[in-house]
C-alpha positions as CSV (number, residue, x, y, z in Angstrom):
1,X,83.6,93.2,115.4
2,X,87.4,94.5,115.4
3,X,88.4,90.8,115.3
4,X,85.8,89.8,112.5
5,X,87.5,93.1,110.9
6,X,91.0,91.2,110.8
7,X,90.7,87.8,110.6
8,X,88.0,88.4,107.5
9,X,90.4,90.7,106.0
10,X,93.7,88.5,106.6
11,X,91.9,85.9,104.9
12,X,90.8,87.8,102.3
13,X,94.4,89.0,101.7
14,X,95.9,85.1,101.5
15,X,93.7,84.7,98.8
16,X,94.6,87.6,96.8
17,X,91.2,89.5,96.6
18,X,92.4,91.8,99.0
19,X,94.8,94.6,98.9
20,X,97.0,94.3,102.3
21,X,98.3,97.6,101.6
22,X,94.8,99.3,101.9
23,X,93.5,97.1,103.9
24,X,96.0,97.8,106.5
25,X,94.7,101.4,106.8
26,X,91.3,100.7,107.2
27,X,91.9,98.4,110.0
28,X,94.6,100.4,111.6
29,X,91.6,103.4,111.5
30,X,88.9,100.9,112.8
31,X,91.1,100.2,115.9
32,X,91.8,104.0,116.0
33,X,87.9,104.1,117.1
34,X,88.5,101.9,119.8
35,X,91.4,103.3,121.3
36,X,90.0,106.9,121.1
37,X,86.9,104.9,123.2
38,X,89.1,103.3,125.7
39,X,91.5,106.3,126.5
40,X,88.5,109.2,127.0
41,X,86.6,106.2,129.2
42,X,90.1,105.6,130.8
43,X,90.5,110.2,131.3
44,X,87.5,110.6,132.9
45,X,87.8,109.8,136.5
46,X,85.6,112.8,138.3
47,X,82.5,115.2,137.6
48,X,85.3,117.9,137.1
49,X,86.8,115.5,134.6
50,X,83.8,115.4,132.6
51,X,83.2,118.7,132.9
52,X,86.9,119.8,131.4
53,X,86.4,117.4,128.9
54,X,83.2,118.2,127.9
55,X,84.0,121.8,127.6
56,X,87.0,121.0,125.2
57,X,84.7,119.3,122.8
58,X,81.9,122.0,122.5
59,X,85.1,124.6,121.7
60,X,85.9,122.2,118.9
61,X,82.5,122.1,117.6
62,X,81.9,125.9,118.0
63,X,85.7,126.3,115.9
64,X,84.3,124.1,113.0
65,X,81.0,126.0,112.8
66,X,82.8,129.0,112.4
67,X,85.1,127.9,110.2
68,X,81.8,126.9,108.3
69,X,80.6,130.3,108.2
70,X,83.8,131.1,106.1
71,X,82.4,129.0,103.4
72,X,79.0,130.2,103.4
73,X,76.8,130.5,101.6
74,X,78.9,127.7,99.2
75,X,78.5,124.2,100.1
76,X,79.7,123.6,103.7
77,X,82.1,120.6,103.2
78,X,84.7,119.0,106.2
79,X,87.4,121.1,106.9
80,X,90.2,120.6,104.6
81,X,88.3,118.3,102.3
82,X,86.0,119.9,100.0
83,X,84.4,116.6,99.1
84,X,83.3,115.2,101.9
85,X,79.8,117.8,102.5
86,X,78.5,114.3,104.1
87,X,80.8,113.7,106.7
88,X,80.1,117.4,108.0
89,X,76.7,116.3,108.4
90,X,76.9,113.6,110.2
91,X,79.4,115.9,112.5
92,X,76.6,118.2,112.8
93,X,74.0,115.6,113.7
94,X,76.0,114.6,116.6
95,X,76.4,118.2,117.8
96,X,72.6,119.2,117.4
97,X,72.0,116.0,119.5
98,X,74.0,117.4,122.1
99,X,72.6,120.9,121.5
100,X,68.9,119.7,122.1
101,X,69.6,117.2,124.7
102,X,71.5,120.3,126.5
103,X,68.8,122.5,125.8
104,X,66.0,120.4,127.5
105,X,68.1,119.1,130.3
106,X,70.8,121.7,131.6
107,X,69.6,124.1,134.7
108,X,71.2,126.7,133.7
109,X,69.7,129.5,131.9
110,X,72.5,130.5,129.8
111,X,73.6,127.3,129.2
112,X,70.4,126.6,127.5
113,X,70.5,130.2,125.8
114,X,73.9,129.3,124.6
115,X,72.8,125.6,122.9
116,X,69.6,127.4,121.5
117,X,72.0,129.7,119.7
118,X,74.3,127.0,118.7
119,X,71.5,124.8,117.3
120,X,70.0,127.9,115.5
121,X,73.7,128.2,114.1
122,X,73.9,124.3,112.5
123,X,70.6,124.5,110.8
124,X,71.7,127.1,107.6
125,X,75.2,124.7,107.8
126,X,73.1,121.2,107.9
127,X,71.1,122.9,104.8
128,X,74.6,124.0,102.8
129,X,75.9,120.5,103.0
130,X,73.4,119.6,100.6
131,X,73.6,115.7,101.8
132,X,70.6,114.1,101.6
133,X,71.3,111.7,104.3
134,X,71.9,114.2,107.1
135,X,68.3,115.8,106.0
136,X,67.3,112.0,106.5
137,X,68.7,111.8,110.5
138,X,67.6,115.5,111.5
139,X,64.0,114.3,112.0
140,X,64.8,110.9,113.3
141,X,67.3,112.9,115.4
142,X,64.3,115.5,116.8
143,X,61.7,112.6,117.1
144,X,63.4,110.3,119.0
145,X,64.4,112.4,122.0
146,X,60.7,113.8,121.4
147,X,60.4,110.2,122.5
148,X,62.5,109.7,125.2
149,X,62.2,112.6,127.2
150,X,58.9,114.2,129.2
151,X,60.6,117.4,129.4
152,X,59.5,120.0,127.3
153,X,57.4,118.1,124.6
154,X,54.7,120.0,123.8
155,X,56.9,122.8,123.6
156,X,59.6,121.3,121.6
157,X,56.7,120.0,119.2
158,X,55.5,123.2,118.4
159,X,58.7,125.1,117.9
160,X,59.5,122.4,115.4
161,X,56.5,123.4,114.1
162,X,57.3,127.2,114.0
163,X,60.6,126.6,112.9
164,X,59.0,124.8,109.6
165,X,57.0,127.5,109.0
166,X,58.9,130.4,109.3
167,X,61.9,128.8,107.9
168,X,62.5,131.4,104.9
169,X,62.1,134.2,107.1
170,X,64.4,132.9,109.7
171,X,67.0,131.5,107.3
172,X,66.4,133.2,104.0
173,X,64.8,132.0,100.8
174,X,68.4,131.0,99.7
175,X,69.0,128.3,101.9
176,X,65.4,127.3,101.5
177,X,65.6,126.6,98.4
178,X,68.8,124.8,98.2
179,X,66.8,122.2,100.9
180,X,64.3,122.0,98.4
181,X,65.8,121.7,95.4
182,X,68.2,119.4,96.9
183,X,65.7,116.6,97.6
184,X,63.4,117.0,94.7
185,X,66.7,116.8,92.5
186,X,66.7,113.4,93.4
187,X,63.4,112.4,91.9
188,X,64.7,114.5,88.6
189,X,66.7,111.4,87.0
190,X,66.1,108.7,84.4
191,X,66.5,105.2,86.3
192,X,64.0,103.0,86.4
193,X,60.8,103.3,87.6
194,X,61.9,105.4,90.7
195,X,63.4,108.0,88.4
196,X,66.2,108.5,90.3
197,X,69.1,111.2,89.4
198,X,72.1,109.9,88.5
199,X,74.5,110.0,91.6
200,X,70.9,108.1,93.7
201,X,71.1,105.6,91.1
202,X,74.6,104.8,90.3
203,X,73.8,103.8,94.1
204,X,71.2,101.7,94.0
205,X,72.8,99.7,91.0
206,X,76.2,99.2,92.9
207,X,74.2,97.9,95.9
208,X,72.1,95.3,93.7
209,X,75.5,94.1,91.9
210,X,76.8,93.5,95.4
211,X,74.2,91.9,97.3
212,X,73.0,89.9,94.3
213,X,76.9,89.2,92.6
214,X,79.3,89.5,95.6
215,X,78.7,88.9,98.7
216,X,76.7,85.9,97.9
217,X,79.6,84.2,96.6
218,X,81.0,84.8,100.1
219,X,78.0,84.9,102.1
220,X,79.5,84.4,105.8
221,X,82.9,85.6,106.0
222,X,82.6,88.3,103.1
223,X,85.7,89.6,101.5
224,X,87.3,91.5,103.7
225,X,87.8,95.1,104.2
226,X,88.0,96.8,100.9
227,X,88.1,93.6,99.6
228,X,85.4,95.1,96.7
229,X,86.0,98.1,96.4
230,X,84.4,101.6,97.1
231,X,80.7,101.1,98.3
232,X,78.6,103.6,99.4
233,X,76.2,102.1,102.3
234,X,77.6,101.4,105.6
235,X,75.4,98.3,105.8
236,X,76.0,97.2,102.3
237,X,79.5,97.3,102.9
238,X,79.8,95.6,106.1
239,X,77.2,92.9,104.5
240,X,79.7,92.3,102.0
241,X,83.1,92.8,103.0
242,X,82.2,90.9,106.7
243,X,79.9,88.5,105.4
244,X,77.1,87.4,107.7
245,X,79.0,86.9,110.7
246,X,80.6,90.1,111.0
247,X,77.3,91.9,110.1
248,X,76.3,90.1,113.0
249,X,78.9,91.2,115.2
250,X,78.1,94.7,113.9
251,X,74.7,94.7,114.5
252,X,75.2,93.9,118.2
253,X,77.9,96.3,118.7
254,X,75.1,98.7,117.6
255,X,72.4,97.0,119.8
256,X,74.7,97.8,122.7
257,X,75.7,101.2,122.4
258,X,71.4,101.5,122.0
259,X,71.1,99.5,125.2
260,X,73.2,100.9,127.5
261,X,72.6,104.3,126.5
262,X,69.2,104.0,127.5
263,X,69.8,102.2,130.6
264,X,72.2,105.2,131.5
265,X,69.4,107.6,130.7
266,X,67.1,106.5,132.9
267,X,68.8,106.1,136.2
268,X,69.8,110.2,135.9
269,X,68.5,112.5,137.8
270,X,66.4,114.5,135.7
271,X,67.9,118.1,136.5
272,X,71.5,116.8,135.1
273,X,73.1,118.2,132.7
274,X,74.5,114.7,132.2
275,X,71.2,113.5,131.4
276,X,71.5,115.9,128.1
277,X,74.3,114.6,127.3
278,X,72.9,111.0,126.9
279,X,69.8,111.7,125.5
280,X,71.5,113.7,122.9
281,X,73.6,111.1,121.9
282,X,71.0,108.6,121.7
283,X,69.0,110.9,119.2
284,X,72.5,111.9,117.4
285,X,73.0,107.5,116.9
286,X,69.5,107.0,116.0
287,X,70.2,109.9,113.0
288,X,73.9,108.5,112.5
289,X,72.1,105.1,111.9
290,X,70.0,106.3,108.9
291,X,73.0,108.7,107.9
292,X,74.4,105.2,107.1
293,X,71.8,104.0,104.6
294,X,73.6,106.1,101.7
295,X,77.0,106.9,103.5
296,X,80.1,104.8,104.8
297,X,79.0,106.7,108.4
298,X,80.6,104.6,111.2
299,X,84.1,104.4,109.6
300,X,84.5,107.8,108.8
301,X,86.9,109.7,111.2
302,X,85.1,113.1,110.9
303,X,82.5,111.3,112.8
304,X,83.5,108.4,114.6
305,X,85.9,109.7,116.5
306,X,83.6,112.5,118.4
307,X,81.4,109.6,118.0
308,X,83.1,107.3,119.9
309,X,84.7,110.2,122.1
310,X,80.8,111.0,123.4
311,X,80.0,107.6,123.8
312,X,83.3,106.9,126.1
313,X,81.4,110.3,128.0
314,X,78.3,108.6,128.4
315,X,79.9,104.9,129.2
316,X,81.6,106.4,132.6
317,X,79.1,108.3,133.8
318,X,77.4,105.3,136.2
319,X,81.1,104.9,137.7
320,X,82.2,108.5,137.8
321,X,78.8,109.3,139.5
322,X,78.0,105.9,141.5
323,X,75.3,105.2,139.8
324,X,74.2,101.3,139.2
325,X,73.4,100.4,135.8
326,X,72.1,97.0,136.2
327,X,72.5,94.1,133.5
328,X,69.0,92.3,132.5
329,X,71.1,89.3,131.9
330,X,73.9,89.0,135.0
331,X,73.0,91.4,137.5
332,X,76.3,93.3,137.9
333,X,77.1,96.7,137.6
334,X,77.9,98.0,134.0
335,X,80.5,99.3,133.3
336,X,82.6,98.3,135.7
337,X,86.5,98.4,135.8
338,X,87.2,94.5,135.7
């Protein structure tokens, strides 16, 4: 994928479609990703290690909810960027995942208290970002580590069920009603037959003019990296700027984070801690992955890099902890150090 990145973009540059200048950026914060991936994979050589580590990023996330409560009850935006409420979200999404995973997996009583409080803490923040594609992930989120895990369904089920019902009461009719007049505002508008509102379907009309106009003039190789522009889908995007190829390549990247996160998953012993932490992020990707329907979600750095941070985490466990991950394809142990 990296190398699609440069090679796509390099071309793109020779012939002039490109700006090297911005382009340079991008790609230098693409590799950031990877090298953010690499080092915490490289860091984490014992349970203690994981557990340091570990405990360093739930601080961080604690910090930035507070710092959230500052701006309540406005709209809850990324610290030091008022415009990006979207990128919170999808910040959020990955630290409810760990929340819930936590909270059906850790032994420890106030562990789980602690979680409980912190996801009861995100939901009025998730609300006050107003961005319709975290609303999207929070039940893809819930229902697929409903999915994964025996632990806990039935009662997980029904204090989803509670939590919908007593929602005003719990959260107040404010923040209620900013959920709900934030997704029926976008029904409220004047395009086409959908009757969109305007910000949905300035949307929509970029990504026809780019799948139908742009990218298949270039349908392979795409344009490179900002090679047109601004435009707000992560798949769209990478269609276009990547071409089919590098869709491809991203696809699979995607496939494999799925893959082995799962394969992780199971061989963890089910009164681990661990085991929270992978299921968590498996439920956080599956939310990040429709977060990216309507957002640029796996190149922005407010989420990518505790994204790729936790997924390092979840990578090393089978060598920190000796477990055997087994490929379908070769037999050898994944990941190993070679």
């Amino acid at each position: 994928y990296i190398s699609a990145c440069f090679l796509f973009t390099g071309r793109g540059i020779v012939m002039g479609h490109t700006d090297y200048r911005q382009a340079a950026f991008y790609l230098l914060k693409y590799l950031e990703y990877f090298i953010i991936f690499w080092m915490t994979y490289n860091v984490i050589k014992t349970p203690k290690d994981l557990r340091i580590i570990m405990s360093f990023f739930v601080l961080c996330a604690v910090i930035v909810i507070i710092h959230s409560y500052f701006i309540f009850p406005g709209r809850i935006h990324a610290p030091f960027d008022p415009g990006e409420p979207a990128s919170i979200g999808g910040y959020f999404l990955i630290i409810a995942g760990l929340a819930l995973g936590m909270i059906i997996y850790h032994s420890s009583a106030a562990a789980k208290s602690f979680f409980a409080l912190l996801l009861i803490l995100l939901v009025p923040l998730i609300i006050r970002t107003e961005s319709r594609a975290t609303y999207a992930g929070v039940p893809v989120m819930f229902l697929t580590v409903i999915f994964l895990t025996t632990r806990y369904r039935k009662r997980l089920l029904a204090a989803a069920l509670a939590g919908v019902i007593l929602f005003p009461a719990v959260f107040g009719v404010g923040t209620y009603s900013v959920l709900i007049e934030r997704i029926s505002y976008t029904f409220s508008g004047w395009y086409g037959a959908m009757n969109l509102d305007p910000s949905s379907a300035a949307r929509v009309i970029s990504w026809r003019r780019m799948l139908l106009e742009a990218w298949p003039r270039r349908p392979f190789i795409g344009w490179g990296v900002t090679g047109r522009g601004f435009i707000d889908s992560q798949y769209v995007r990478t269609l276009v700027e990547l071409g089919a190829v590098g869709f491809y390549a991203f696809a699979l990247l995607k496939y494999n984070i799925l893959k082995y996160s799962l394969k992780i998953f199971r061989v963890l012993e089910d009164d681990s801690w661990l085991k929270g932490i992978v299921i968590g992020f498996t439920g956080a990707f599956a939310a990040l992955l429709v977060h990216g329907i309507t957002s640029n979600t796996f190149i922005i750095v407010r989420i990518m890099g505790p994204f790729w941070f936790l997924f390092a985490v979840v990578i090393s466990l089978p060598r920190v902890l000796g477990k055997e991950v087994l490929s379908s394809n070769t037999g050898r142990k994944y990941p190993d150090d070679s």
